[in-house]
matplotlib code that plots the C-alpha trace (Angstrom):
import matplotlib.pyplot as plt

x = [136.4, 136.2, 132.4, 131.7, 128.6, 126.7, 126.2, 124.0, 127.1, 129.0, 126.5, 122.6, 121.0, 121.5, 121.0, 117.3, 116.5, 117.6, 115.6, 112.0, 112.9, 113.4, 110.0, 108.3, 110.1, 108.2, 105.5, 105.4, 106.7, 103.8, 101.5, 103.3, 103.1, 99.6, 97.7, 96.6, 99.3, 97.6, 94.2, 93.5, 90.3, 89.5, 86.9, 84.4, 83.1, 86.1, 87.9, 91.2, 92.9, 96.6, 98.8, 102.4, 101.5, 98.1, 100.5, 102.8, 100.2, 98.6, 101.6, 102.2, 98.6, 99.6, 102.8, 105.1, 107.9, 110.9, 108.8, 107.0, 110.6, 112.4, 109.8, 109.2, 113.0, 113.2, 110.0, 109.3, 112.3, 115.2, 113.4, 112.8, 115.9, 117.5, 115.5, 116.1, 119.8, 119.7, 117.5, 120.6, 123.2, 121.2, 120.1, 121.6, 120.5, 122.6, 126.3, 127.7, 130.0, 132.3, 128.7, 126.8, 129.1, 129.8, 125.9, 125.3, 128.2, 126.7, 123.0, 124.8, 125.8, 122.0, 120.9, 121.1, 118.4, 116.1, 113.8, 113.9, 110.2, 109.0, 110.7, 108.8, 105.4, 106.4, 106.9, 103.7, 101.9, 103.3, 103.0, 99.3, 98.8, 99.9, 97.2, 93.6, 91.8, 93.1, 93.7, 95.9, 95.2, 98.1, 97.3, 98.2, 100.6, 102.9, 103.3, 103.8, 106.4, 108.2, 108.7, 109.8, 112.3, 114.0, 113.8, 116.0, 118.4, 118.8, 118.9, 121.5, 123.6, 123.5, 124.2, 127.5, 128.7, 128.4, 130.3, 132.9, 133.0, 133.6, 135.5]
y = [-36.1, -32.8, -31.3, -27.4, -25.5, -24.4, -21.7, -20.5, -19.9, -17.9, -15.9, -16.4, -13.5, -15.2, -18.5, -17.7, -16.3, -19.4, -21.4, -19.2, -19.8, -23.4, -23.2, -21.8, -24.0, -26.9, -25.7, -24.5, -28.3, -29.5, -27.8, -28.4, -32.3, -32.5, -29.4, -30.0, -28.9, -29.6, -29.8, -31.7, -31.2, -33.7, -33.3, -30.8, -33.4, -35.3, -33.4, -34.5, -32.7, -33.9, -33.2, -34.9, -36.9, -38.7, -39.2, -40.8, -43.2, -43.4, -44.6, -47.3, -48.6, -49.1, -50.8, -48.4, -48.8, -46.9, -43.8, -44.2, -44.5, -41.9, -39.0, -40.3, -39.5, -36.7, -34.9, -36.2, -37.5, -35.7, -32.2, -33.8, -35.0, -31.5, -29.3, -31.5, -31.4, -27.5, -27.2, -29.0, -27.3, -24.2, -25.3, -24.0, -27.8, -30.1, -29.6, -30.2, -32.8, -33.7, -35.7, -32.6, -30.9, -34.0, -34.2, -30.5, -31.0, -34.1, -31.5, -28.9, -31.5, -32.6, -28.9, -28.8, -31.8, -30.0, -28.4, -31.9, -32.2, -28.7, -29.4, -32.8, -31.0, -28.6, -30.7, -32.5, -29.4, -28.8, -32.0, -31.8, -28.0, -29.1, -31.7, -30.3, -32.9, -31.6, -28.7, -28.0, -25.7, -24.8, -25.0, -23.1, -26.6, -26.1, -22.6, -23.8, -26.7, -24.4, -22.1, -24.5, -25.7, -22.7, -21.5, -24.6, -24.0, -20.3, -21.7, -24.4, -21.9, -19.5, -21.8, -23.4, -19.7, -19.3, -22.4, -21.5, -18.1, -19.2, -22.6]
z = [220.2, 221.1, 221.5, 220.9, 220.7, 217.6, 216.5, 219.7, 221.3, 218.9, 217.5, 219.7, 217.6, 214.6, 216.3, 217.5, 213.6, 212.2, 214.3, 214.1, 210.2, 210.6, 212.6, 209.8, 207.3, 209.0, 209.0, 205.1, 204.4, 206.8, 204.3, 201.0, 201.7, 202.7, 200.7, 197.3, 194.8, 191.4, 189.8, 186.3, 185.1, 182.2, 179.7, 182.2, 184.1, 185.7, 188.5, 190.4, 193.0, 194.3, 197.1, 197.4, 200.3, 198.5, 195.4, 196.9, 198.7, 195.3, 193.9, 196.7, 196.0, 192.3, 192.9, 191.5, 194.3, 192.6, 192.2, 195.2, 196.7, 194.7, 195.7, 198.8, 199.7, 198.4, 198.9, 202.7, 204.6, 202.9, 203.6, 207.4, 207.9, 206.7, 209.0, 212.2, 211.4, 210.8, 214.2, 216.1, 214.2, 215.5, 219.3, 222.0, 224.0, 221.7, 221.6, 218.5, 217.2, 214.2, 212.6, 212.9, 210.8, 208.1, 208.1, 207.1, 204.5, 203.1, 203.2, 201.2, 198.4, 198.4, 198.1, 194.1, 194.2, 196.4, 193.6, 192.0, 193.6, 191.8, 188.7, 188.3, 188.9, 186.3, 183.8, 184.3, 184.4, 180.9, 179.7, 180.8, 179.7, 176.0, 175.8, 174.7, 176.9, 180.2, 181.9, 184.8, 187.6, 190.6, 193.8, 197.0, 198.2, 195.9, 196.3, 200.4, 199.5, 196.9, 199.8, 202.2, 199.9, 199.0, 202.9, 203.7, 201.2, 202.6, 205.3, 205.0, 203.3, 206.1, 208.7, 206.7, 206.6, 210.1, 211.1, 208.4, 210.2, 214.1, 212.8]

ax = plt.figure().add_subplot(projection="3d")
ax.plot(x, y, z, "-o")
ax.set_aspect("equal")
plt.show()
């Protein structure tokens, strides 16, 4: 199997932006999973902040495996995954192979279920907001993860036009 370089070699301009992105990616992801992305106040007196990462564990606690696994996948290793695979694709260290490329390909098919994560927490803010005993206040970690997430699919989509390009 024949090995070329990514996209460092064809175009290292492009190749260094892609990877201060990715770099910021992580680190809005970082944030998103572990800052608090909603508030529900209940009746005055009962206050409860969430980030994805302590609803996740929350949902472990309780048992509740399929959801726990379901937005675990998707909201912490799929979003992991993607960026270390984009870093590669974009390093000028790693030479790229034939899996490289089938593993951005199988990315850019997962892209449409990358706001899957924001959409759920919209819905429960509405489904919260149009109940008179709660009330539902966003946080800066959602903002952060929303971020992250649409960054990677710029990303992704950036990256799979350069490697159409010099392919």
């Amino acid at each position: 199997m024949q090995e070329q370089r990514c996209i460092d070699a064809q175009n290292p301009r492009a190749a260094r932006l892609l990877r201060l992105l990715l770099v910021v990616t992580a680190a809005l992801l970082a944030a998103g999973l572990a800052a608090p992305i909603i508030t529900l106040k209940k009746f005055v007196l009962v206050e409860n902040t969430f980030s994805v990462l302590s609803g996740i564990i929350q949902l472990a606690r309780e048992g509740q495996w399929f959801l726990f696994v379901i937005i675990c996948g998707f909201s912490v290793v799929l979003p992991i995954l993607k960026i270390a695979v984009l870093y590669r694709l974009v390093s000028r260290k790693h030479p790229c192979d034939a899996s490289m490329h089938r593993y951005l390909h199988w990315m850019h098919l997962y892209g449409k279920w990358s706001m899957l994560d924001v959409f759920i927490v919209a819905v429960l803010v509405v489904a919260v907001k149009l109940g008179a005993i709660a009330s539902v206040e966003m946080r800066y970690g959602l903002y952060a993860f929303a971020a992250a997430v649409l960054l990677t699919m710029v990303i992704t989509a950036r990256v799979v036009k350069l490697i159409d390009a010099s392919g």
